[in-house]
N, C-alpha and C positions, 0 to 999 in steps of 0.2 A: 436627303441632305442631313436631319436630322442623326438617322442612323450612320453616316458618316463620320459625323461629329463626335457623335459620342464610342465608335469604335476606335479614332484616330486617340481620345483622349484614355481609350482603357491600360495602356503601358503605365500612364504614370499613375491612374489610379490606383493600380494596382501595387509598383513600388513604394507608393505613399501608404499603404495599408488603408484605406480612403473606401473599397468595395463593402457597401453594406446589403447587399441585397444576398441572395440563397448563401453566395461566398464561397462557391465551388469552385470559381474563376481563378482565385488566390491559395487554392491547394493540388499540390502535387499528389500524384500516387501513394508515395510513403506517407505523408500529410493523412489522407485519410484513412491510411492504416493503423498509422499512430494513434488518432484520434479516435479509433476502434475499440482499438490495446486498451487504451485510456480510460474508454467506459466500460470496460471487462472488467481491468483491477479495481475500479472506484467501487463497482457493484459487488464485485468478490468480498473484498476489505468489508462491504457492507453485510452482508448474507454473515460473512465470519464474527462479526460482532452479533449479531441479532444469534447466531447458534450458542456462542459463548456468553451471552446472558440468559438464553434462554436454560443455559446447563448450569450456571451461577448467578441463580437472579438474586442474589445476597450484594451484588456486587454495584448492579444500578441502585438499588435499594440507599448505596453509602451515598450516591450525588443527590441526594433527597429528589428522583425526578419522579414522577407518578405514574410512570408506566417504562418497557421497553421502549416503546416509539420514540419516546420524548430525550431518553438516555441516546440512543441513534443519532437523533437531531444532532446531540453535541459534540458528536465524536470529531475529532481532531482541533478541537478546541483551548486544548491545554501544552503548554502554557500557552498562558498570555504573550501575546506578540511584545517585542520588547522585552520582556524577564528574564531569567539568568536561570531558570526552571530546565530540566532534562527535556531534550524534544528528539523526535527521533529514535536512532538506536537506544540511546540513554536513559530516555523513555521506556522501552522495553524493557528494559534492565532495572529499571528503577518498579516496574509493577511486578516484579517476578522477585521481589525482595520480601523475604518476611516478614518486614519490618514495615513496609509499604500499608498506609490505613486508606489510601483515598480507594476510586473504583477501578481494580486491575484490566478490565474488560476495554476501559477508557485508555489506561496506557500503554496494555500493552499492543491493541487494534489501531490508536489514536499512534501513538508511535511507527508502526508500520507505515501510516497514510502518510507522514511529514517524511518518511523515509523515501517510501515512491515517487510523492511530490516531489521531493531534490531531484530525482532521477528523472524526471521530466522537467526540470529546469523552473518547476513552479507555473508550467502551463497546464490547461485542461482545452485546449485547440492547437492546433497545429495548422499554419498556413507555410508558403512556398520559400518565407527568408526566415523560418524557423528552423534551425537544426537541433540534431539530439543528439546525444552521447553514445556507442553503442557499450563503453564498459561502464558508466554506469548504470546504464541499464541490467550489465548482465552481471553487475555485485547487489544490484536492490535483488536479484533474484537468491542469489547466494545466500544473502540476508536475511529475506525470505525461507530459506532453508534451515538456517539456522534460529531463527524466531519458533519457527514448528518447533525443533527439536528440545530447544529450551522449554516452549509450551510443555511437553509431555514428559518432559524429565526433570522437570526442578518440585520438587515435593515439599510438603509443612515439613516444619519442624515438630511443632506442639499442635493438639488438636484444634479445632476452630469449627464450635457448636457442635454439629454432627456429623464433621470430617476427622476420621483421625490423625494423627501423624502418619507422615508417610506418602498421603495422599501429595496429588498433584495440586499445587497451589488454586491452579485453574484448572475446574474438569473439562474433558476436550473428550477426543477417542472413547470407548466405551469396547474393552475386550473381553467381558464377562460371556455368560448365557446370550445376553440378546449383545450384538456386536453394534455398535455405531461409530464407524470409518468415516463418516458425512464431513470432517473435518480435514482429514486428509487427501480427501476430495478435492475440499474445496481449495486446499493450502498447493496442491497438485495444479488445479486451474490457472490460478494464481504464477505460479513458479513460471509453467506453461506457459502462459501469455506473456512476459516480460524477458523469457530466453527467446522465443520467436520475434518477440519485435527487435532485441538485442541483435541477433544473427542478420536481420532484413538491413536494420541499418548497417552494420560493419560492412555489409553488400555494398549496398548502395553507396557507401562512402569510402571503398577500398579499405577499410582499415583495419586490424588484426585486434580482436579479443585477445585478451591475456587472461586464460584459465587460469583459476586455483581449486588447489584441491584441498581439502581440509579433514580431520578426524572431526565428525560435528560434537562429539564429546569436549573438545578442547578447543573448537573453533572461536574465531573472533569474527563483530561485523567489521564489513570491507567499507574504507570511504567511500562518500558518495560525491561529497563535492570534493 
């Protein structure tokens, strides 16, 4: 009788978003795919900041924190919710400024993350009356593309300690003697995972991506919202 009860009552529990228990009840297939995607990019975003400090630790060094770890902690922190501060794209663009003193690792990684958030509509779950976007999903990737490219080609002006001019504002790739690609690896995974869940949802939801193509030399980022 019991079990009756409470299967007769699971329709509206579950409309009500009301299911607290594993919560598998209240996701669909895409649901927990998305919510895969989800902890791929979060983890990427994260491994890419911990390599980019670990390649410029002058950089946590500026957020006074006392170690990498503690600098990690606070990435996508800035700004302040509420302030009139670059977030997102703007964000990126504002660490990749010469002119920029705070921690670039912070803006221009912390950027990314408020970037992809929009692109998941500011969820980190996915249940069955949550939908996603499939294009922007597939401009965070684009984004994504173009954040790299800026990464590796935007150089000092003037030296800074024992960078010279010329150098990459932030060191990334590594094409001397000993090669370290581990960046574009990771920026690969990344892309990877948010064109696949982009193409799953257009599936799933009949609807057509609208490609762009772009010279990434001259590219712009694509809205998100």
């Amino acid at each position: 009788m019991k079990r009756r009860a409470c299967l007769a009552a699971l329709p509206a529990l579950l409309l009500a978003g009301c299911v607290t228990g594993p919560g598998q009840f209240a996701k669909t297939d895409i649901d927990r795919i998305a919510d895969l995607h989800r902890r791929e990019t979060a983890a990427s975003l994260r491994r890419l900041a911990e390599k980019l400090y670990r390649r410029n630790p002058r950089e946590w060094k500026k957020g006074s924190h006392a170690s990498i770890e503690a600098a990690l902690a606070q990435l996508g922190t800035m700004p302040a919710p509420g302030t009139a501060a670059p977030r997102g794209t703007a964000l990126i663009l504002a660490g990749l400024r010469e002119d920029y003193a705070q921690d670039r690792v912070a803006a221009f990684v912390g950027g990314l993350m408020q970037m992809i958030d929009d692109a998941f509509d500011g969820k980190t779950e996915f249940f069955v009356l949550d939908d996603l976007d499939a294009q922007k999903l597939y401009n965070a990737a684009r984004n994504v593309e173009i954040a790299a490219w800026k990464l590796a080609n935007t150089p000092r002006g003037r030296p800074e300690g024992e960078l010279p001019a010329g150098t990459p504002l932030l060191l990334s790739n590594a094409m001397g003697p000993i090669q370290n690609l581990s960046f574009e690896r990771e920026f690969g995974r990344l892309i990877g995972s948010l064109d696949a869940l982009a193409q799953i949802v257009a599936d799933n939801t009949n609807r057509t991506i609208v490609k762009v193509v772009q010279n990434l030399a001259t590219a712009v980022f694509l809205p998100i919202k």
